[in-house]
C-alpha positions, 0 to 999 in steps of 0.5 A: 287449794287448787279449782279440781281439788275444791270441785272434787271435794264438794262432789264428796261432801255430796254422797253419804260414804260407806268406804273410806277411798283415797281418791287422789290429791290428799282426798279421802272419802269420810266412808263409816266403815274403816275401809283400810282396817278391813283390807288389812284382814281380808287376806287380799293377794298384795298382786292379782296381776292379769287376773279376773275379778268380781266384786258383788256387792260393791257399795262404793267400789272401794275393793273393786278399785283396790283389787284394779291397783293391784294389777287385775285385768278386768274388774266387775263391780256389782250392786243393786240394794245400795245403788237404789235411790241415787245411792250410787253416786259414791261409786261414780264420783270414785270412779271419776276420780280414780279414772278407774276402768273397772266395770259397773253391773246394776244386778241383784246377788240372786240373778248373779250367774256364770251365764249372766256374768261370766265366770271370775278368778277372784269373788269378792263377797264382802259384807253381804251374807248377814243381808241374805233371806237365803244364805245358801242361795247366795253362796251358789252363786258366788260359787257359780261364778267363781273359777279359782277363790273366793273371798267371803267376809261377814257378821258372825254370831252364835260363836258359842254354840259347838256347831253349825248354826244361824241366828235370824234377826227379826225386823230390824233387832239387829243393829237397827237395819231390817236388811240385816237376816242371819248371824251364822256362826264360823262353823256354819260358813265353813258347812255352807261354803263345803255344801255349794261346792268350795273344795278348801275352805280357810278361816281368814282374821276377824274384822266384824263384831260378834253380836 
């Protein structure tokens, strides 16, 4: 095994992986999320040539870095909760490895903004809401910034109930994470998205369990 494989594979066994990112050379980060499933349902264009994109919410980056491969111009990768205490480093190891040219903003999804950021043809959105105090909040501000779609992707609960609603999650009751704030169910993401300004909402294929 060659010296640049062993020194990225022991950069890798450093992190603690959300995303599975396949980083070149047979290495693949061991992420707990099945990364390569969830990008099979999210309904990404298989080409974004010379289009713009903003990935809040990031973690790792690995969709920031996909949406790059797919031809993108100019990808801003987002974060602030999971890039706190050092937990950032998963990104700037892919980053490297990658010699990947996306962008990197350290900034909480409320101070997200067209005049913060600038505005974007592709939001990506993907697995945030449910950690969101202020469902609505958020969602203006991906809609802020977003020029042409929007790429939404969360937790759903409630399915049972014939209209829109949430369900709160108190403490950390759901899944053992206190960041975890609402369950809406697919009506209320639809209601939400129509209520800050998304013209044409689609329901994409579920990747999420239903609590």
């Amino acid at each position: 095994m060659g010296g640049a494989k062993m020194d990225l594979l022991k950069e890798v066994d450093s992190v603690s992986w959300f995303h599975r990112i396949a980083l070149g050379n047979g290495v693949v980060t061991p992420g707990i999320d099945d990364t390569p499933f969830k990008l099979t349902k999210i309904h990404l264009p298989d080409r974004i040539d010379g289009k713009t994109v903003i990935d809040i919410g990031c973690w790792n980056g690995a969709f920031s870095f996909e949406c790059e491969r797919r031809g993108a111009a100019r990808v801003l990768a987002t974060d602030w909760y999971c890039w706190q205490d050092g937990r950032k480093r998963g990104f700037d190891i892919a980053k490297k490895a990658l010699n990947s040219r996306v962008e990197e903003l350290e900034i909480k999804v409320e101070n997200v903004s067209a005049a913060a950021v600038g505005k974007f043809d592709l939001v990506l959105f993907l697995g945030v809401l449910y950690h969101a105090s202020d469902p609505i909040g958020y969602l203006r501000c991906v809609r802020d910034v977003c020029k042409e779609m929007a790429i939404i992707e969360t937790l759903v609960d409630a399915e049972d109930y014939p209209r829109p609603a949430m369900v709160f999650y108190e403490g950390a009751s759901e899944n053992n994470d206190p960041s975890n704030f609402f369950g809406p169910n697919q009506l209320a993401c639809e209601a939400m998205l129509r209520e800050v300004g998304f013209r044409k909402v689609e329901k994409g294929g579920r990747v999420l369990r239903e609590p």
